[in-house]
C-alpha positions, 0 to 999 in steps of 0.5 A, a space after each residue: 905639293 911644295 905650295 901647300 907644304 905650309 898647310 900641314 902642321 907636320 911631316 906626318 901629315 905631308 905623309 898621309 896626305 898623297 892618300 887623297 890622291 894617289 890611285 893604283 900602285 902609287 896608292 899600294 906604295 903609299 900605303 906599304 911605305 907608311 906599315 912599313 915606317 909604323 913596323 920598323 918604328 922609324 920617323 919618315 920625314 917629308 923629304 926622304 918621303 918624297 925622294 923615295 916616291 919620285 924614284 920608285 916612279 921615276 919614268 927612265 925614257 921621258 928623259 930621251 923622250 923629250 930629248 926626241 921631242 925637243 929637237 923635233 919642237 918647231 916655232 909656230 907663230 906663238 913664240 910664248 907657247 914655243 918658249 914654254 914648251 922648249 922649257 919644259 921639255 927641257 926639265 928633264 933633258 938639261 940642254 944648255 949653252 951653244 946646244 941650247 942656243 943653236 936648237 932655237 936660232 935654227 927653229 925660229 924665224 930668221 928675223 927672230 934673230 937678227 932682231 936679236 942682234 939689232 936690240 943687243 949686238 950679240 947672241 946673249 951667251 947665258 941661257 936664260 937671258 938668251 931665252 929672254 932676248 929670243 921671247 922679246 924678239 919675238 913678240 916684236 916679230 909677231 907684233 910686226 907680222 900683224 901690223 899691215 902698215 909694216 909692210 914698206 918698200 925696202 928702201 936699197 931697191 925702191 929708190 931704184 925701182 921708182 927712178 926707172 919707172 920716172 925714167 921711162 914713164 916721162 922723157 924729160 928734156 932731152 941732152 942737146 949736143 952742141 952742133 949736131 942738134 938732138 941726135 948725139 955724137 954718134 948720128 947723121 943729120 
């Protein structure tokens, strides 16, 4: 409603507008709202209009609903689709802060978050540049998942590995120990 707020001239317009729309009760209160106004001769305006019309139909379990669902919310793969969902569930619920921030780190990958860390040093304490920090981290995280020349040796074991395999694949010149040929210190000739 509020992007076509400039459409009308007036709150009168706003008003009756809903009568386009709206079905069932909503409709039966539309219409009771507006006799009642005319009877009691009294101005609605479009605000105290709306505020009625989002508490008479308020739904007083989403809130614990979504909470439920947001705690269940799990990463899977697309962490613009996760981010979206997190943020909308989250209108109604309000979760913020250390709660906020620890919900995610938990439910998204590990390397999420140590990407995190290696852009900015730290876990981004104000919410919405935690988000941000998490949504960057991620598309680099899915971009590397889906770069197959990413997948490189991990540097603290291959050197090890390849220098044991050069060790046992080719013998090399072997130690000679003055005086007792190629046997060692600890051999009969």
């Amino acid at each position: 409603m509020a992007m076509y707020q400039e459409s009308f001239v007036d709150d009168g317009q706003m008003i009756r507008w809903p009568d386009t729309f709206l079905t069932d009760v909503a409709l039966e209160w539309h219409h009771k709202r507006i006799r009642e106004a005319q009877r009691n001769f009294f101005a609605d305006t479009w605000d105290t209009y709306r505020q009625a019309i989002q508490e008479r139909f308020r739904d007083p379990g989403k809130q614990y609903r979504d909470a439920d669902k947001l705690q269940k919310l799990r990463y899977e793969g697309d962490i613009a689709a996760y981010l979206t969902r997190l943020q909308e569930l989250n209108n109604d619920v309000g979760m913020s802060g250390v709660m906020l921030r620890n919900l995610v780190m938990t439910t998204v990958p590990n390397d999420v978050v140590r990407l995190v860390y290696s852009h900015r040093r730290a876990i981004p304490e104000d919410d919405e540049e935690f988000l941000e920090a998490i949504q960057d981290a991620g598309l680099t995280y899915e971009a590397m998942k889906l770069n197959p020349g990413l997948k490189g040796k991990d540097e603290s074991t291959s050197r090890t590995k390849e220098r044991s395999k050069e060790d046992l694949s080719e013998p090399g010149p072997q130690p000679q120990y003055q005086g007792l040929g190629t046997h060692g210190p600890n051999c009969r000739n």
